[in-house]
C-alpha positions as a printed NumPy array, in Angstrom:
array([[-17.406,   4.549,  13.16 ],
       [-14.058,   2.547,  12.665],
       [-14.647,  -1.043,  10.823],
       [-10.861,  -1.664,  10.331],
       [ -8.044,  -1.005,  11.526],
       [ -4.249,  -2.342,  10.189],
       [ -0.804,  -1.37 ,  10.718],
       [  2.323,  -2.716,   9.195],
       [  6.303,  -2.01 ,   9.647],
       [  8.974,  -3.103,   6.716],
       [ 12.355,  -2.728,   7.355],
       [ 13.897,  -0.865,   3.975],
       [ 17.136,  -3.051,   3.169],
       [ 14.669,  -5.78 ,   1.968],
       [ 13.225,  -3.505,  -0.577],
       [ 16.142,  -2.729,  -2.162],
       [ 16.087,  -4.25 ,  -5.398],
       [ 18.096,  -5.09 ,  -8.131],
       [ 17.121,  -5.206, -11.742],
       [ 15.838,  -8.994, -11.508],
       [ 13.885,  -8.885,  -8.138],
       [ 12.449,  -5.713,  -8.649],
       [ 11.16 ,  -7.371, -12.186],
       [  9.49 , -10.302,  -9.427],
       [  7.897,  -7.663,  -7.337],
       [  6.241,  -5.354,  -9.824],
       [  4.782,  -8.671, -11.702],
       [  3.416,  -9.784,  -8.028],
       [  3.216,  -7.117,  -5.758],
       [  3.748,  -3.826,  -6.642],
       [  1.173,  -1.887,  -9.342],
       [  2.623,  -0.456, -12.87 ],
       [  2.063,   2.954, -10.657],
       [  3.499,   2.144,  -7.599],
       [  6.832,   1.094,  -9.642],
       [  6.661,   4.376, -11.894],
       [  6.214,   6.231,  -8.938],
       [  9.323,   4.9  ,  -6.721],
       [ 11.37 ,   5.206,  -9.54 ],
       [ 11.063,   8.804, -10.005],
       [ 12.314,   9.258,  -6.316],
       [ 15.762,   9.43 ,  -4.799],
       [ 15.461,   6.692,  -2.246],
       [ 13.164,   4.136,  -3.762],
       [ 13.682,   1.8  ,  -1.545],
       [ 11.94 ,   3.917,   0.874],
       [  8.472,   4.058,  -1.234],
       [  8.806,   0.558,  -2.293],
       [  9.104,  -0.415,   1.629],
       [  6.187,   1.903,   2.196],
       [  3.688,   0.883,   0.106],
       [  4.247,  -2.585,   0.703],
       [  3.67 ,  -1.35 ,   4.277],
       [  0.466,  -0.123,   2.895],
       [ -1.019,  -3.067,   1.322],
       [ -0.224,  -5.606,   4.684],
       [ -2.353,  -2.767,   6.513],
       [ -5.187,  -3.025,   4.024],
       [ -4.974,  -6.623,   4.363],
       [ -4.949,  -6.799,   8.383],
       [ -7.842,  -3.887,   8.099],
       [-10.405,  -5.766,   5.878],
       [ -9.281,  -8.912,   7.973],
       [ -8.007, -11.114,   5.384],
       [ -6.117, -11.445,   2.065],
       [ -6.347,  -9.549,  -0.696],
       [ -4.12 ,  -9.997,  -3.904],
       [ -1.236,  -7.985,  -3.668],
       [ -1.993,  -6.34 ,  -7.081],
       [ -5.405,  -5.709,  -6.499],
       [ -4.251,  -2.796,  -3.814],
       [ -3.035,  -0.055,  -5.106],
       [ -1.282,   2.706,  -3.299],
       [ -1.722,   6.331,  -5.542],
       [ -1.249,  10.037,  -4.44 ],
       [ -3.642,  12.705,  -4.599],
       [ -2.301,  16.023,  -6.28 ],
       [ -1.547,  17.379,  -2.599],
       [  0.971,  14.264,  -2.443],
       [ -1.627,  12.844,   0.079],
       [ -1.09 ,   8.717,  -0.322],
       [ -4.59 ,   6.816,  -0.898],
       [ -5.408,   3.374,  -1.429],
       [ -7.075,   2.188,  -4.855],
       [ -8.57 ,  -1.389,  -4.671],
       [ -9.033,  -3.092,  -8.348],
       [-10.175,  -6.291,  -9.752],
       [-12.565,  -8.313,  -7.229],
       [-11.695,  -6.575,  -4.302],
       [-13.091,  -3.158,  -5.49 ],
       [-16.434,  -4.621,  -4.775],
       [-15.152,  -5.126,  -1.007],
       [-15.502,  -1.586,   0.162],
       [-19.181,  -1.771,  -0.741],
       [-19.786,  -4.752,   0.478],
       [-18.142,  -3.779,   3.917],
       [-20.092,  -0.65 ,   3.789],
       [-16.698,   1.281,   4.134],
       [-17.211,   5.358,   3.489],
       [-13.447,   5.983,   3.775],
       [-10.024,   4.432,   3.548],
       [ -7.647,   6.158,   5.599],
       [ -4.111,   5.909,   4.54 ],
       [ -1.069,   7.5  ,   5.907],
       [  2.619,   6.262,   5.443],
       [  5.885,   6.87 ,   6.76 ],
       [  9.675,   6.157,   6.516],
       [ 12.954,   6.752,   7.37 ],
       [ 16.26 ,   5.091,   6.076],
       [ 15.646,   2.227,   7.742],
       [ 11.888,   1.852,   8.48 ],
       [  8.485,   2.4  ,   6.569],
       [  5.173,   2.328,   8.339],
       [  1.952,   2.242,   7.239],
       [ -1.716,   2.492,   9.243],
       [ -5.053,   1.88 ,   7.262],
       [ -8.456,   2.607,   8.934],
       [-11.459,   1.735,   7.397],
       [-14.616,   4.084,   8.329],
       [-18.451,   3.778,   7.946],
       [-20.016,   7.296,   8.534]])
């Protein structure tokens, strides 16, 4: 059964940082991972537009804020993207009695999208 549902868009120009906002951003949004991650690819802009994507959509799924930080956006080894939640909001998949967090991104030079569902099986 679907408990949550959340979809963002974030247009990829804003994402585009230089050396002193993307400094900003990884201290208050972004994860040490997230940041390692877009670096290592050709059009970071891209990723970094994508998983912020990723983290509104957890936020409009669970239905209210959670620190930017405390969502993390990882890969499996099949490159499939996953959500990680850390610090106090770990606990909130419990609590919710979620069973999976459904995560699947997109982007394109000008676009990223990102749709989270939250199931209970």
């Amino acid at each position: 059964m679907i408990i949550g549902l959340g979809m963002d868009l974030a247009e990829v120009e804003r994402y585009d940082f230089d050396a002193e906002k993307l400094a900003w951003f990884s201290r208050k949004i972004y994860t040490d991972e997230e940041v390692a991650y877009a670096m290592r690819k050709r059009n970071r802009a891209e990723r970094f537009a994508g998983f912020f994507a990723a983290k509104e959509a957890t936020r409009k799924a669970f239905g209210h804020a959670i620190p930017w930080r405390q969502i993390g956006v990882s890969h499996e080894r099949s490159g499939k993207p996953i959500i990680k939640l850390v610090g106090n909001a770990e606990g909130l998949i419990a609590h919710r009695g979620v069973s999976i967090v459904h995560l699947t991104i997109t982007h394109t030079a000008s676009m990223a999208a990102a749709v989270v569902i939250l199931e209970r099986t």
